[in-house]
C-alpha positions in Angstrom: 78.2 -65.9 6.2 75.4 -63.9 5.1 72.1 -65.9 3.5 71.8 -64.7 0.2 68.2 -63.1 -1.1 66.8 -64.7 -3.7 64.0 -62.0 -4.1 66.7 -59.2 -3.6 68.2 -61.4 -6.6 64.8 -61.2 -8.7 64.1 -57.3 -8.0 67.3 -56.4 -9.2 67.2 -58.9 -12.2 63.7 -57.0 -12.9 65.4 -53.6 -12.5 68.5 -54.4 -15.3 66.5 -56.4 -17.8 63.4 -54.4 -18.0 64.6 -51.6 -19.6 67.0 -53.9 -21.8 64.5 -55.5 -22.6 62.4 -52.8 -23.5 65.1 -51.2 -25.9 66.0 -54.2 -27.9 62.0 -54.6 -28.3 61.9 -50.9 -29.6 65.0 -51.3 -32.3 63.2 -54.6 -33.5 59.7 -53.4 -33.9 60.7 -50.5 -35.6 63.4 -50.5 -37.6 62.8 -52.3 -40.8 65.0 -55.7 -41.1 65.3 -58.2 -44.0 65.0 -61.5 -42.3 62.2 -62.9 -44.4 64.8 -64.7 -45.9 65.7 -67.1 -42.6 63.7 -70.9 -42.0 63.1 -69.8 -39.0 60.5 -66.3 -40.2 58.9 -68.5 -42.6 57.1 -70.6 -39.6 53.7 -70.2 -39.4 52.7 -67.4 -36.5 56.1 -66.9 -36.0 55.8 -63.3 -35.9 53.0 -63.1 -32.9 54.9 -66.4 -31.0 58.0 -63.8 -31.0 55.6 -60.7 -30.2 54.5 -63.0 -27.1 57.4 -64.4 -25.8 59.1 -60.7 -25.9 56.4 -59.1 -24.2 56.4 -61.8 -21.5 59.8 -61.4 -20.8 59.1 -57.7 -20.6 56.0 -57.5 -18.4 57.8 -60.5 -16.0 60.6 -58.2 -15.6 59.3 -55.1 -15.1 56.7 -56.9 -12.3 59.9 -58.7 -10.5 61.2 -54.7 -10.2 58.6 -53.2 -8.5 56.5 -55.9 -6.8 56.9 -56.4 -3.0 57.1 -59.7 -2.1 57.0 -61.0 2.1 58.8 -63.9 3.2 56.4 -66.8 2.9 53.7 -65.3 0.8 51.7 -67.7 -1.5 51.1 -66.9 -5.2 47.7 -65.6 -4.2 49.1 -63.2 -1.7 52.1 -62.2 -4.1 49.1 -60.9 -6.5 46.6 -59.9 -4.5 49.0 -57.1 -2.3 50.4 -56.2 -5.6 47.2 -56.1 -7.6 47.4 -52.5 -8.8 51.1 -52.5 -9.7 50.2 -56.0 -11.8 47.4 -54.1 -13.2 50.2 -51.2 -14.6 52.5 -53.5 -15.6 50.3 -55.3 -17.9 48.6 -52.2 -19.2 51.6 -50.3 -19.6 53.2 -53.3 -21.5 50.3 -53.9 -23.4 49.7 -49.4 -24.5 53.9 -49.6 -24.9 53.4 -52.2 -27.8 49.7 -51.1 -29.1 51.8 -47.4 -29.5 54.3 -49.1 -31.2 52.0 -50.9 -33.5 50.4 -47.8 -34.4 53.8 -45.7 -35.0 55.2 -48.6 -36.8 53.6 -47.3 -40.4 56.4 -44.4 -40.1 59.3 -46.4 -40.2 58.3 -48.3 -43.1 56.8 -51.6 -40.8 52.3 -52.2 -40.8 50.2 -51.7 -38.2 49.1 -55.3 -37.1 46.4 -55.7 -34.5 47.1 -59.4 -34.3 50.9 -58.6 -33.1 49.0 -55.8 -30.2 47.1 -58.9 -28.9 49.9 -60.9 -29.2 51.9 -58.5 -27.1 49.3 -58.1 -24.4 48.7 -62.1 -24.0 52.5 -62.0 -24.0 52.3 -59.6 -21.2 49.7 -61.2 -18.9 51.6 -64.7 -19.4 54.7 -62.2 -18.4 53.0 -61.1 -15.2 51.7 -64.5 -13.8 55.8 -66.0 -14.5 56.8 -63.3 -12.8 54.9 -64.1 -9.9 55.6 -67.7 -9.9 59.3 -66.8 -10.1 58.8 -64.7 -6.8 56.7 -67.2 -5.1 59.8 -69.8 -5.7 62.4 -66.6 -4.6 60.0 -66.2 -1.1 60.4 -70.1 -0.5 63.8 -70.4 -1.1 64.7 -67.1 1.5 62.2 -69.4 4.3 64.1 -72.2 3.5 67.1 -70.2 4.3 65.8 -69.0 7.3 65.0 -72.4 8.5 68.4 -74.0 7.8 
């Protein structure tokens, strides 16, 4: 029986959510939504903790889809041989929701540059998970190989 990949697993959980991701981010930031009336919007900073979280999940993904990731490497590794794709995936996370921020005033949402720093912390946050969830994939495939 054939071992199964857990970073094959990760890359192709990167390749289906990103863009997933990515769309219901777009249809929420932009589309005007009456929600002020839920508990849950009325929490203080609610706004950027959402702006944050989403844009983790969005920069971790899109890093798990095109990082390359050896057998064995340590978190250090993982970053340092992917430094200029982590690099692109924060800033093109971070100039996808500053770009959104700015269009926003069109559909009827304001510009908010709390929510664009929001989104790029989110998306640094996004980038270091998404290593630590390949370091874990790389360890578990060695521990495969091992058994």
């Amino acid at each position: 029986m054939k071992n199964i990949s857990y970073r094959k697993i990760l890359y192709w959980a990167g390749v289906i959510a990103s863009p997933l991701i990515l769309t219901v981010l777009i249809i929420l930031t932009l589309f005007p939504f009456r929600l002020d009336e839920r508990i849950l919007f009325k929490l203080p900073y609610f706004d950027k903790i959402a702006h944050f979280i989403s844009y983790a999940a969005f920069s971790c993904c899109l890093f798990l889809s095109v990082a390359f990731v050896k057998l064995g490497d340590t978190f250090k590794t993982i970053l340092s041989n992917n430094n200029l794709k982590a690099i692109m995936v924060v800033l093109l996370s971070s100039l996808i929701g500053l770009i959104i921020e700015i269009i926003q005033p069109s559909f009827g949402r304001s510009f908010d540059l709390l929510d664009a720093l929001a989104n790029s912390l989110g998306s640094i946050f996004g980038l270091f998970i998404g290593s630590l969830l390949l370091l874990f994939g790389s360890a578990l495939d060695k521990r495969g190989q091992n058994l």
